[in-house]
C-alpha angles and dihedrals in degrees: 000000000000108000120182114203111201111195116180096236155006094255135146103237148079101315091046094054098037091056093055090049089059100040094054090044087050095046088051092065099048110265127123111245129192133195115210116199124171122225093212098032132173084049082142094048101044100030116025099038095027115037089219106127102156086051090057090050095051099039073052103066101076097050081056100051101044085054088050105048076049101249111174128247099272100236089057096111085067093058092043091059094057139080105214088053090126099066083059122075132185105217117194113215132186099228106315130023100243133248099253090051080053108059095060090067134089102194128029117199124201136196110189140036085260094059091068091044100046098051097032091114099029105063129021105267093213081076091050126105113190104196101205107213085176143316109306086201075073089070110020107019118222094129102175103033083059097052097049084053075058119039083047093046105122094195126065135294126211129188123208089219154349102272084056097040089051091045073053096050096048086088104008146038108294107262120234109256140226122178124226109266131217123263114257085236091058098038103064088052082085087093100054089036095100097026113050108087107243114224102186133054113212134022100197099205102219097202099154131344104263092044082049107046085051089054086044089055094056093040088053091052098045089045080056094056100029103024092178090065103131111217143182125204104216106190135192107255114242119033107073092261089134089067098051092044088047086050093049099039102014095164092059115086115250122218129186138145094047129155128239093257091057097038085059090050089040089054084042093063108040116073097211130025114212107217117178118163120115092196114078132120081211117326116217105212096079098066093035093065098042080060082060105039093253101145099224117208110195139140113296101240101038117125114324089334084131091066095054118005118098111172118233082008104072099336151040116225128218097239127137122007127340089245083059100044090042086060105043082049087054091044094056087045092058093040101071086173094061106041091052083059097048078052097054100050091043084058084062104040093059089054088105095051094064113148083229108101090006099127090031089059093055091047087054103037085057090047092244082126148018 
């Protein structure tokens, strides 16, 4: 079959990599993918909800100028690294892939509420899967404009995990799911997750301000009880986060725009990942650091914690007050008893979030296949 991917940007993060996850599983297994990536994306955001057309040429400019000085897709190392890369294309588009592009497809997958919205008229949306990664009203509001897109939607809707697929449920059926999956590159890291000699402690993941000043605070405190504690601020690329976590901790190195080759060596060679966001549809990193033996302490109930986090088994959790959380971190760093066994059992609990069948599971859960 022929299967178009939109995703809304070129942007290193989850969609981006997810979509080239499914693309190469699909492509494994013979069919034709293409992934579609505007070169003036979030038009629905910034114009027809919002009426702010200046702002969407200027939040523009960068996507257009990465494309122009001929910077590759970011997800591009992931391609490289396969070798069915062929049956998959990257194909640039303006705003909107075009009618005539369309009707060559079979499927046509969507990652966002304007997607829905953009192509309703485009492509039969009986042919149409929307993987929900959370509820964009989170971000953007709009809350009932977005569930009547919705609630009216004629294709099929996927949810990355059980806390989205309930926020789903609340005023519809409940959607199929299928869970994020981990990245081939990382993936194969599980064999060096217990053997490759760490030689740093924390990786503090700096994914918005208020997420990161929390995850300063408890660096700070368990620099205050274990002052050796070696720790790397990895920020999302972009939004100016690597200023404010070199303010705040201005002695700790800072890494971003990495690729996914670096980010597995980097959770290869940290012992805990400090994960502190509480708003996330799944959030990848996690399991992404239990693959590399990178113990992750986060809040109990973010994202998909609940199908994978166990705390004092393969995780901390964020529970009580920083001091506490700071000392049961530094604990685990002086018992190395204890946190190769928190590794060990994190290698086990990320068996179900292999890359292999990824894009297949999303074909059958939508009925596009047996």
């Amino acid at each position: 079959m022929n299967i178009g991917i939109i995703i809304p940007a070129n942007h290193q993060g989850g969609i981006s990599k997810l979509s080239t996850i499914a693309a190469l599983d699909l492509a494994n297994a013979g069919h034709n993918i293409s992934i579609i990536v505007p070169l003036m994306p979030y038009h629905y955001y910034y114009v027809a909800l919002g009426n702010r057309r200046l702002a969407w040429i200027k939040s523009s400019v960068r996507h257009i100028q990465r494309r122009f000085h001929r910077k590759p897709f970011y997800s591009q190392g992931l391609l490289s690294d396969s070798e069915h890369q062929d049956k998959v294309s990257i194909n640039f588009v303006l705003r909107q892939a075009s009618r005539s592009s369309l009707k060559q497809l079979d499927w046509l997958i969507l990652h966002s509420i304007a997607g829905i919205a953009e192509y309703r008229g485009k492509y039969p949306q009986a042919r149409q899967i929307y993987i929900c990664h959370h509820p964009e009203e989170w971000d953007h509001g709009h809350t009932e404009s977005f569930r009547e897109l919705r609630t009216s939607f004629e294709g099929k809707i996927l949810a990355v995990s059980a806390k989205t697929a309930l926020e789903l449920a609340n005023y519809m059926a409940s959607p199929r799911l299928v869970p994020d999956c981990i990245s081939p590159i990382i993936w194969k890291q599980r064999e060096n997750a217990l053997t490759k000699k760490n030689s740093r402690d924390v990786i503090l993941v700096w994914k918005t301000n208020e997420s990161g000043r929390v995850g300063a605070e408890i660096i700070r405190l368990l620099l205050t009880i274990r002052p050796d504690t070696k720790v790397t601020i990895w920020c999302r690329l972009g939004y100016g986060y690597a200023n404010i976590a070199k303010e705040l901790l201005s002695m700790i190195p800072v890494v971003e725009n990495i690729s996914e080759t670096e980010l597995s060596n980097l959770y290869l060679d940290h012992h805990m990942l400090l994960f502190p966001s509480t708003h996330e549809g799944f959030g990848m990193p996690p399991i992404e650091g239990l693959a590399c033996g990178c113990v992750p302490v986060l809040y109990r109930d973010v994202g998909a914690a609940e199908m994978y986090a166990g705390d004092g088994q393969n995780s901390i959790f964020i529970e009580g007050t920083l001091d506490s959380v700071a000392e049961k971190m530094s604990r685990v760093l002086d018992d190395e008893d204890k946190l190769q066994s928190m590794k060990s059992f994190g290698l086990e609990s990320v068996e179900s979030f292999s890359p292999c069948g990824y894009g297949h599971r999303i074909l059958k859960e939508a009925g596009a296949i047996e």
